[in-house]
C-alpha positions as CSV (number, residue, x, y, z in Angstrom):
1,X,0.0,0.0,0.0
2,X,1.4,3.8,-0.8
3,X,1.1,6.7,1.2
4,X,-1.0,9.5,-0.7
5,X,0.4,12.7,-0.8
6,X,-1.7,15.5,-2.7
7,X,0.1,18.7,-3.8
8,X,-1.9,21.8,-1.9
9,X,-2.6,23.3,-5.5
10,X,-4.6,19.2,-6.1
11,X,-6.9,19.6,-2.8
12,X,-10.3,20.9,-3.7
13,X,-11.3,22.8,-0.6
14,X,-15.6,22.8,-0.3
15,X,-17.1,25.3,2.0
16,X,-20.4,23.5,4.2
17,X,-22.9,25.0,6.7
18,X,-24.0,23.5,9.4
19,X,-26.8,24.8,11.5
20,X,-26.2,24.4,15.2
21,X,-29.9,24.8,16.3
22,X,-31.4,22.4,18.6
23,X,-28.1,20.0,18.4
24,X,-26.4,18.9,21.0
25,X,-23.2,21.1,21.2
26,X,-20.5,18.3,21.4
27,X,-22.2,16.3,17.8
28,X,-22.1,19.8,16.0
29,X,-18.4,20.4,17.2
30,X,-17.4,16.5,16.3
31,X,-19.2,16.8,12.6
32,X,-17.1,20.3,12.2
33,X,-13.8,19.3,13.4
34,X,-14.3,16.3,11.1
35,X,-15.1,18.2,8.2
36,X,-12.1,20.7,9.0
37,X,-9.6,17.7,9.5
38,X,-10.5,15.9,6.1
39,X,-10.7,12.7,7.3
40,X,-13.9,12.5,4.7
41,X,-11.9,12.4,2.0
42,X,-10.2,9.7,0.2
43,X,-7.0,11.5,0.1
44,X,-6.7,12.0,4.0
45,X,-3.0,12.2,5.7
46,X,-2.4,13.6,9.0
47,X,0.1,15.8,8.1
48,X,-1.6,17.3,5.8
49,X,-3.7,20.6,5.1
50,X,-6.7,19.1,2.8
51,X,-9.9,19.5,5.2
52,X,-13.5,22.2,4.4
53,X,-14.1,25.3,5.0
54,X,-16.6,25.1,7.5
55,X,-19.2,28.0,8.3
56,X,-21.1,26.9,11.9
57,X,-24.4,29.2,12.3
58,X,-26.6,29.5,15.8
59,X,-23.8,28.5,18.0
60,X,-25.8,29.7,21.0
61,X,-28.8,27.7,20.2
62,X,-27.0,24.3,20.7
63,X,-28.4,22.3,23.2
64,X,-26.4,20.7,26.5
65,X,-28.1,18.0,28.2
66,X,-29.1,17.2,31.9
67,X,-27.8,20.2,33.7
68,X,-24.6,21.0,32.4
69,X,-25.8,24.3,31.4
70,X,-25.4,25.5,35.4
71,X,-22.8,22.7,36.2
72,X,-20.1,22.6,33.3
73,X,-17.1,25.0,34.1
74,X,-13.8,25.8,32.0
75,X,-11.3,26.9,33.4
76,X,-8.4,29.8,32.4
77,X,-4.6,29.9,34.1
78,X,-2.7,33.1,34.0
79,X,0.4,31.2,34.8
80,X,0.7,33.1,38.1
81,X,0.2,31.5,41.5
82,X,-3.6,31.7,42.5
83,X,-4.0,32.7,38.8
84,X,-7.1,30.1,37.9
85,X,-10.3,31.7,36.7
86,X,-13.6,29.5,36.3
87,X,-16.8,30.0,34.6
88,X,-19.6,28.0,34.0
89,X,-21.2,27.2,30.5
90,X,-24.0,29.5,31.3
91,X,-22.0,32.4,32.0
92,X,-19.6,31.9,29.1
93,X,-22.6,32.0,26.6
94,X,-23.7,34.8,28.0
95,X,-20.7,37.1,27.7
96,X,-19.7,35.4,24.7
97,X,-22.3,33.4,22.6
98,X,-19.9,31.3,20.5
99,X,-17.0,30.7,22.7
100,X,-18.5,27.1,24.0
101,X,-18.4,25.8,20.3
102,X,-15.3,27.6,19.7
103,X,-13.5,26.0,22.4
104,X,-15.4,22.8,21.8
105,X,-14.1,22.5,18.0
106,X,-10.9,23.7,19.1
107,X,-9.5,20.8,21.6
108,X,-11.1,18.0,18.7
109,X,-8.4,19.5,16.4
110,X,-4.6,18.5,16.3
111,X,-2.7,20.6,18.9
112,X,0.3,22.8,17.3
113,X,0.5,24.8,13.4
114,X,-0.8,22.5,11.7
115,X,-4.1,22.4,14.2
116,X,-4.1,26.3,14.0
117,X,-4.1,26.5,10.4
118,X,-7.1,23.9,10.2
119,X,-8.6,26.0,12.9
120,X,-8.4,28.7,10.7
121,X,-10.8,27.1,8.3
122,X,-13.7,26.7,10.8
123,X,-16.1,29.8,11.1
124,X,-18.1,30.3,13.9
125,X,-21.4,32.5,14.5
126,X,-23.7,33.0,17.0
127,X,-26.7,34.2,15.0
128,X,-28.1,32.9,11.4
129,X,-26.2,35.3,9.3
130,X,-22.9,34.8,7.9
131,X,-20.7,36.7,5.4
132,X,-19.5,33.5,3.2
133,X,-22.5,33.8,0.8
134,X,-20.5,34.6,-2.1
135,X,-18.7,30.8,-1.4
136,X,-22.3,29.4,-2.0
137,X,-21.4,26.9,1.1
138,X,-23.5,23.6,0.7
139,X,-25.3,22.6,3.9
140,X,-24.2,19.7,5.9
141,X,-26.5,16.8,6.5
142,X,-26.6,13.8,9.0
């Protein structure tokens, strides 16, 4: 068996949508990172730059079950002593409506450039409006 390896010029980058509304926050950020990484492709490699463009609408409509809404916290280090900070979920979406998917879709990526740069591919929105319409993105479906 050979390794694939596709020349950046070679990798046909599609833009999809995916609408965040009524969906459990971890399966939209799982179906994003996915489609970021490339793994749908036929031509996946690690190492490699070849995922979607990925446009994620109503990030503060997705749903968390039980009562992780009051109880999930995240956490934020300054690197000082007595430097933690914690927040819960319901507090983060308030001050900032899309960091919970951001964050979420974040740590399902690779860690590093190469994890940045695929990062870099996933856009995030709290509301139903987006300015990608001239990329005519295709919406995802399950």
């Amino acid at each position: 068996m050979k390794t694939v390896f596709v020349k950046p010029q070679e990798v046909k980058r599609e833009w999809y949508i995916i609408d965040a509304t009524n969906r459990p926050l971890g399966e939209v950020a799982v179906k994003a990172a996915y489609l970021a990484r490339g793994k749908h492709k036929g031509c996946y490699t690690p190492h490699q730059l070849i995922g979607d463009f990925v446009i994620v609408v109503n990030a503060d409509k997705a749903l968390m079950t039980g009562n992780k809404v009051q109880k999930k916290m995240y956490y934020q280090h300054s690197g000082y002593p007595g430097g933690m900070r914690s927040f819960s979920y319901e507090k983060l979406l308030q001050r900032r409506p899309d960091a919970p998917m951001r964050l979420a879709i974040k740590g399902m990526l690779p860690k590093g450039p190469l994890g940045n740069s695929m990062f870099r591919s996933v856009k995030i929105y709290s509301g139903d409006k987006h300015p990608h319409v001239a990329q005519q993105p295709t919406a995802y479906e399950w």
